[in-house]
LOPA-55844 format. One record per residue: residue in three letters; z, x, y of N, C-alpha, C, CB in turn. Coordinates in steps of 0.02 Angstrom, whole numbers, padded with zeros to 5 digits, always signed. Atoms other than C-alpha are relative to their C-alpha. Glycine has a CB too. Example, Ala and Ser with C-alpha at 12.3 -4.5 7.8 and 13.67 -1.06 7.14 Angstrom:
ALA+00000+00045-00059+00390+00615-00225+00000+00045+00060+00062-00050+00001;SER-00003-00042-00059+00357+00684-00053+00037-00039+00055-00071+00020+00023;
% end
This chain:
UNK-00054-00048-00007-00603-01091+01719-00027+00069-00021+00061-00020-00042;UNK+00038-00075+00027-00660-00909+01734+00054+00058-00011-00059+00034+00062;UNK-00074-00063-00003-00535-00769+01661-00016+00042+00058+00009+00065-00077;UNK-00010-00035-00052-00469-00648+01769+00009+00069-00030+00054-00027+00042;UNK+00009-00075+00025-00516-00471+01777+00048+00029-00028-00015+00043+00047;UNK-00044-00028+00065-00348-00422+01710+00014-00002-00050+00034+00002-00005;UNK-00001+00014+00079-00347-00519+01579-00054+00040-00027-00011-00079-00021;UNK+00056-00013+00048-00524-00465+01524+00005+00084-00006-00080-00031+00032;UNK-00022-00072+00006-00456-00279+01546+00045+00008-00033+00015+00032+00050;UNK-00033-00017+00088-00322-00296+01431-00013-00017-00035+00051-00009-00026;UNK+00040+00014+00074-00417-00384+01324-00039+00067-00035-00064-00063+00013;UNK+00046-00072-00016-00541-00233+01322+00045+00035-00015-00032+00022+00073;UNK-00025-00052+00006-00414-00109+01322+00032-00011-00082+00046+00013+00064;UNK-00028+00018+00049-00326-00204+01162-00059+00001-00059+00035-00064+00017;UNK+00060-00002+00060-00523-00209+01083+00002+00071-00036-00084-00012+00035;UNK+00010-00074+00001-00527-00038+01116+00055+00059-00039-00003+00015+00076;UNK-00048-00026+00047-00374+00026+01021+00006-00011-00062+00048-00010+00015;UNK-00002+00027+00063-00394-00080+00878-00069+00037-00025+00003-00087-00001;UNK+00055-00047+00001-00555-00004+00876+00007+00070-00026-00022+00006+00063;UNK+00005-00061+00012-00517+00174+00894+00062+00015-00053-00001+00038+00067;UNK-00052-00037+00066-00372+00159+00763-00012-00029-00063+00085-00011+00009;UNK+00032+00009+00077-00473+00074+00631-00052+00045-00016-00033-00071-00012;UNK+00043-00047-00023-00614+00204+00662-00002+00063+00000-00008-00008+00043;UNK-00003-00083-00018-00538+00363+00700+00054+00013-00040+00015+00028+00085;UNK-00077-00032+00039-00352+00367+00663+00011+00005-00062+00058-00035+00011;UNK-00020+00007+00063-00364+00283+00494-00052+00052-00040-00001-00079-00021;UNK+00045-00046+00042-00511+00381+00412+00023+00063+00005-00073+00001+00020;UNK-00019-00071-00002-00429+00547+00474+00083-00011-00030-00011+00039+00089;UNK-00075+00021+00034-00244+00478+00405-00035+00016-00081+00035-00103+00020;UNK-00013+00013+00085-00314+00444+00227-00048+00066-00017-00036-00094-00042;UNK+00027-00069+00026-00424+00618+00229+00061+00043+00003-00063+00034+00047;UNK-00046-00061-00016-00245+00716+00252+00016-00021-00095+00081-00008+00083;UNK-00011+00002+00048-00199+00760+00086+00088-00022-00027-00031+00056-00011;UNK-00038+00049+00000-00035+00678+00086-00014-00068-00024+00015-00002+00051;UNK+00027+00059+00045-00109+00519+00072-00045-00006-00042-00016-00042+00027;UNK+00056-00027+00087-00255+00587-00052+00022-00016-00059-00011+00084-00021;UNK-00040-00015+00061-00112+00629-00175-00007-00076-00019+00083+00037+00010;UNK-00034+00056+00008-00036+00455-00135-00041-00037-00035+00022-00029+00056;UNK+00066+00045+00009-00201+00356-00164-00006+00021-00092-00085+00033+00063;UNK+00046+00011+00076-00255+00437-00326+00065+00005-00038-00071+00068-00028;UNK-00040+00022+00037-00073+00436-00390-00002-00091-00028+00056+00022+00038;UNK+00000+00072+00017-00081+00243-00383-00064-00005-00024+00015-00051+00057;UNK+00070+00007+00045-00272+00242-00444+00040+00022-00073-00078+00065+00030;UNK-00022+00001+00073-00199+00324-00608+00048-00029-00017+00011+00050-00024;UNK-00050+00061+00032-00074+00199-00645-00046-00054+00005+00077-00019+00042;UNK+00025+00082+00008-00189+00051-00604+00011-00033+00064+00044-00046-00061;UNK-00032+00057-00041-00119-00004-00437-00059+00007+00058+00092+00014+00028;UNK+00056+00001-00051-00255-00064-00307+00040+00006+00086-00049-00084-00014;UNK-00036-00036-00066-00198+00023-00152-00026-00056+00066-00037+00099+00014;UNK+00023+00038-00061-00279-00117-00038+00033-00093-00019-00106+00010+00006;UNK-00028+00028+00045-00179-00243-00158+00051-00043+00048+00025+00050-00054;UNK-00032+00033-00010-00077-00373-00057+00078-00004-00012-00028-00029-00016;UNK-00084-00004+00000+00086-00371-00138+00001+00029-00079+00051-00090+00015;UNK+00017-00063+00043+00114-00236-00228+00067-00019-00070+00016+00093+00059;UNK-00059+00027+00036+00280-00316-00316+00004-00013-00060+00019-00049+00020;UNK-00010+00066+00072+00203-00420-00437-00051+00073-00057-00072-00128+00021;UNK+00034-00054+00008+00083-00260-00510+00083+00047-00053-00034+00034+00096;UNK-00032-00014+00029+00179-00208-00673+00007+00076+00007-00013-00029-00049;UNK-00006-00087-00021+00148-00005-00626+00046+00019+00057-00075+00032+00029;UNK-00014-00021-00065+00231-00029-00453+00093-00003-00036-00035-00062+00080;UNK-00066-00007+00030+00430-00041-00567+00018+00076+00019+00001-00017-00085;UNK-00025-00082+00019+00416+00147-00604-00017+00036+00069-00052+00043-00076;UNK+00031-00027-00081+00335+00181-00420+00060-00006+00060-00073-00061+00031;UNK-00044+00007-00034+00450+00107-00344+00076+00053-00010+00003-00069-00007;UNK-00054-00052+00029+00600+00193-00456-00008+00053+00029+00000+00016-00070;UNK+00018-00056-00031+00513+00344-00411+00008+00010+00066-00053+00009-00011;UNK-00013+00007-00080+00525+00318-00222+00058+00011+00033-00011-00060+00021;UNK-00074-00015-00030+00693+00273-00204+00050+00038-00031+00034-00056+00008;UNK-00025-00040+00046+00762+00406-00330+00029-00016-00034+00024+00038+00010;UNK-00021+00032+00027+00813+00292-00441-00030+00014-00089-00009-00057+00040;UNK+00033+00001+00064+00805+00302-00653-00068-00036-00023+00043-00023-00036;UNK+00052+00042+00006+00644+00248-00700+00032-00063-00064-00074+00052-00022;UNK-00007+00072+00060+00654+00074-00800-00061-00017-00029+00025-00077+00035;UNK+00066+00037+00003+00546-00006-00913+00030-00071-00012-00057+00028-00065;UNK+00002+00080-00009+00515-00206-00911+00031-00012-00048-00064-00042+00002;UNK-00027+00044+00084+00631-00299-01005+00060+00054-00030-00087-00005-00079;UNK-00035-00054+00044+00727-00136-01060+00038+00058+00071-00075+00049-00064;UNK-00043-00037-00027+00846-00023-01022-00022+00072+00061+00032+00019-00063;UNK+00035-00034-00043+00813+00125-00890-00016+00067-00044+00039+00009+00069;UNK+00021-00056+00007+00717+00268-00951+00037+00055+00016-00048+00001+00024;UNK-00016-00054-00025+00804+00448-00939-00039+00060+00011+00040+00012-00028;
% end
């Protein structure tokens, strides 16, 4: 069974995007200083920005607070003012 040229052209075309947006898009995304800030904000708390689930990561409470404009809390205790 031999694929068929369309298939092997959207395959290709699907290599080729994954490609040019792991490659191009993302390295020029995380050089904008937007996400710079973002990155070395979570470096100084501790939180590994490539980190799976960011939930369980006792720094991500007050990150999160912070996000959704919410009082910061600490663990176990009442919310910070």
């Amino acid at each position: 069974m031999t694929p068929r040229p369309r298939s092997l052209a959207a395959f290709a075309a699907c290599a080729l995007g994954v490609l040019l947006l792991w490659c191009v898009a993302l390295p020029w995304l995380s050089a904008r200083p937007a996400v710079r800030d973002r990155l070395r904000f979570l470096e100084r708390r501790g939180v590994d920005a490539s980190a799976m689930y960011y939930t369980e990561l006792d720094a991500m409470d007050a990150i999160l607070d912070r996000y959704e404009g919410r009082e910061v809390r600490r663990r176990g205790g009442p919310p910070r003012r």
